[in-house]
N, C-alpha and C positions, 0 to 999 in steps of 0.2 A: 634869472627870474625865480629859480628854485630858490636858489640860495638867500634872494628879497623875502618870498613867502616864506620861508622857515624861519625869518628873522624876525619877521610879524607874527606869526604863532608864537615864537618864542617872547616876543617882548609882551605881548597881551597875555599868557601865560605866567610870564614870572609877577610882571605888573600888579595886574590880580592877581595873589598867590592862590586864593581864596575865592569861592562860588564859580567856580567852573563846570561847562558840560561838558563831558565825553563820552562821543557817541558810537558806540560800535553794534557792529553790525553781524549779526547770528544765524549762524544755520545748524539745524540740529536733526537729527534722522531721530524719529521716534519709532517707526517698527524696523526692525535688524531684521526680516526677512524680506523688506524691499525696502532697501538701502536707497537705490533710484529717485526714492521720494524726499525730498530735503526741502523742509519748512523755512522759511526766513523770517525774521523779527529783527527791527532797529532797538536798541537797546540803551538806556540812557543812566552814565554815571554821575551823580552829581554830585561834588565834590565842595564843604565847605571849612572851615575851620574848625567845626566841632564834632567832623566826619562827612561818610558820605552815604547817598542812596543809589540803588542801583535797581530798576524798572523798565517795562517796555513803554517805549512809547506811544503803541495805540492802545494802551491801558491808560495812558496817562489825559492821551486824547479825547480817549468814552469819556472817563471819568469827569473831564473839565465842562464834556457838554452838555454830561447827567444833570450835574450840579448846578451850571448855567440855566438850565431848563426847568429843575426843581424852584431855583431863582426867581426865576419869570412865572413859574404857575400861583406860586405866593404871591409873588407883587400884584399880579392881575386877578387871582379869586381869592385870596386868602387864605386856601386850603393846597394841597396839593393830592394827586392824583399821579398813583406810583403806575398804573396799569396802560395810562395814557402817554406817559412821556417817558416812558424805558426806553433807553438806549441799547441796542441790540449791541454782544461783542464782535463786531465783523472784523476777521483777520487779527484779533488780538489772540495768539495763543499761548504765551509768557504772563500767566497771573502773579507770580509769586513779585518780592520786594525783597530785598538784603542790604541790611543797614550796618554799617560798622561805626563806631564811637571812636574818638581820636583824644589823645594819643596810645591809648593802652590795645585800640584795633579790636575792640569785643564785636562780636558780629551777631548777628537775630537775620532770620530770615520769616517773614508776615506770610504765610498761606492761608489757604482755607484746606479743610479737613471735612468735609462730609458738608453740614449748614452750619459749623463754625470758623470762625477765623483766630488762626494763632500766631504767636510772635514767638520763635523759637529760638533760644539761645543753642551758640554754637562756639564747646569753648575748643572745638580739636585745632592741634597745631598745624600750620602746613611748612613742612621743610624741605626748604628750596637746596638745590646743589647747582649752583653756576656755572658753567660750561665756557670757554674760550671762543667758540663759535660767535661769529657778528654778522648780521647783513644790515644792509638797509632796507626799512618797512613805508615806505611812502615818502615821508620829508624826512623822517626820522632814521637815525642808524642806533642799531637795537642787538641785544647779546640777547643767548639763549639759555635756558635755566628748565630744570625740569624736575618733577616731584609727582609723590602719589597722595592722591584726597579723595575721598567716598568711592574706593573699589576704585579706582581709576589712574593710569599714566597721564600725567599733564606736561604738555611742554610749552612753556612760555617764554612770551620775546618782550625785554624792557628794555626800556629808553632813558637814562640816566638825564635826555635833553628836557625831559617831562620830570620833575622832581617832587613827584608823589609816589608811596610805596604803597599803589593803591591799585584796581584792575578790575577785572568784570565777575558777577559772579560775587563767592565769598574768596576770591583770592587776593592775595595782598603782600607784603613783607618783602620784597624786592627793590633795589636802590635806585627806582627810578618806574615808572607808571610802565606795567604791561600793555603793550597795544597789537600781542596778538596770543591768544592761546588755541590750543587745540589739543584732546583728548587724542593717545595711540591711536584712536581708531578712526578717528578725525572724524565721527560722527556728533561730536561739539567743538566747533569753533567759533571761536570771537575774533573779528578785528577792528581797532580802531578809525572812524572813518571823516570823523570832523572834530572839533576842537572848538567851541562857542564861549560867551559867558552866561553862567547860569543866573539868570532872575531871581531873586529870594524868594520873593512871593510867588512862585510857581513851584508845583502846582496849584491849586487856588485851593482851600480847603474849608470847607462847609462842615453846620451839625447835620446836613445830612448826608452825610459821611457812612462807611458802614463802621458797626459799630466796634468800640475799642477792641482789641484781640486781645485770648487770654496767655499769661504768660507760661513759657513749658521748655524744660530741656529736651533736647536733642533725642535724648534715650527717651522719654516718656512722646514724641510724636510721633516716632519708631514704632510703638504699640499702638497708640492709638493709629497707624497709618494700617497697620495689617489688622487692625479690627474691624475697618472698613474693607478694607479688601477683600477678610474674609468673608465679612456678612454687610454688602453693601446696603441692602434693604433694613439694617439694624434700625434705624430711627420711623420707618412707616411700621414696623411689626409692634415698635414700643408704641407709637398713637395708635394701635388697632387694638393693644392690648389695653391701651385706656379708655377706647369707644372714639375714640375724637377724629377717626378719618374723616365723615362728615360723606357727602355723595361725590363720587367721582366721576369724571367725563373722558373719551379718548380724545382726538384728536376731531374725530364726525360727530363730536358730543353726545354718543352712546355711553352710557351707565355702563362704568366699570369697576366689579367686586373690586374690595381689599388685597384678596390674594392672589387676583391677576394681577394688579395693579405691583407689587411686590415682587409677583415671579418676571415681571416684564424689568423691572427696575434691575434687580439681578440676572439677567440675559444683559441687558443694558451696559452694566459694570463690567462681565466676563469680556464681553465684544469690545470696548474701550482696553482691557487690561491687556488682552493678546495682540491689538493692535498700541501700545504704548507700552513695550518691553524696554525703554531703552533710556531710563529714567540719566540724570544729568549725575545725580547721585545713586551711582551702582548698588550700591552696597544696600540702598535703603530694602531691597530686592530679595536680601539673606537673612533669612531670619538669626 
């Protein structure tokens, strides 16, 4: 029976060479002094001819029921109404996107930055050293290979029976699709968990979209990453120094000054930064 189902993966695989999902599945410890705590996210690679995306998929989810909703608030009033029909992120914790181009493998990863959004090229090389080591990962039988990328030991397992040099993440260039990585510390691991066809027109993409990102090297979101870090309140101090806060409310809709409102936002940033020490890329950490 194993051997039937690998032979259907494989023939729907090769068949389609082209718009494929692959789904793995992540867990990743974001504070290193409780380890104990390990986040999970499904993860979606999507794989076409002219490259591939690689997102979460309850990002993927909000986003389709944003848009659906936006949809429906036009067709029935004409207008829409962003404060009525937000979709809350519940359980999305993987914002980011990593796109690679095919065949040349150029990769951009889409974040947000502060209240912008970027698309960040990313030309480092990653080089792999293939290892003799085999097991088998599911249906798959898989070698081991392992390499270092943004501060970190990576060791990954491909499947030559999957014939993309493609994998989760911004990793890639291996003679057959990665379907399991994991960081030394095994505080990021990826493994592959299903195998679908991917729908072109999914996800479904709307003008109300957020808007284009701006384009930036690698090194230049490096700075701006620790300009925020440094002074997370940078962008409430520049509208205070232009007049343009406007009145502010907390939570019981009591009036709160500018520079409570700043010193809280910064408390705010410190308290996420110490509990989120364990960034996917290390290095971004060093100045």
């Amino acid at each position: 029976m194993k051997k039937l189902s690998l032979f259907l993966i494989l023939f729907s695989v090769l068949y389609n060479a082209q718009n494929q999902r692959f789904i793995y599945e992540y867990h990743f410890v974001r504070d290193t002094l409780n380890k104990n705590e390990v986040s999970k996210e499904l993860m979606y690679l999507d794989i076409s001819k002219d490259g591939s995306k690689f997102y979460s998929r309850d990002v993927f989810v909000r986003d389709s029921m944003r848009i659906a909703k936006y949809e429906k608030e036009i067709a029935a009033t004409g207008s829409m109404n962003f404060t009525g029909i937000a979709t809350p992120r519940k359980n999305a914790l993987v914002s980011y996107k990593v796109f690679k181009t095919y065949p040349a493998y150029k990769i951009s990863l889409q974040t947000r930055n502060g209240s912008d959004s970027y698309k960040v090229s990313d030309e480092r090389k990653i080089d792999w050293k293939i290892l003799p080591e085999k097991m088998k990962i599911g249906e798959f039988e898989a070698q081991k290979a392992i390499s270092y990328f943004a501060g970190r030991k990576w060791m990954a397992w491909f499947s030559t029976e999957l014939p993309f040099q493609d994998g989760p993440y911004k990793f890639h260039g291996l003679p057959g699709l990665i379907i399991k990585l994991e960081d030394e510390s095994k505080t990021h691991q990826y493994e592959l968990k299903a195998v679908n066809k991917y729908v072109a027109t999914q996800p479904r993409q709307s003008k109300f979209d957020d808007e284009d990102p701006i384009n930036i090297t690698q090194e230049k979101y490096k700075k701006l990453f620790w300009e925020l870090r440094d002074d997370p309140a940078k962008a409430f101090k520049e509208m205070m120094s232009k007049g343009n806060m406007g009145n502010m409310q907390d939570g019981n809709g009591s009036a709160v000054s500018a520079a409570a409102m700043i010193k809280r936002t910064e408390n705010i940033a410190k308290e996420y930064q110490a509990k989120n020490n364990n960034l996917i890329e290390l290095d971004l950490l060093i100045r």
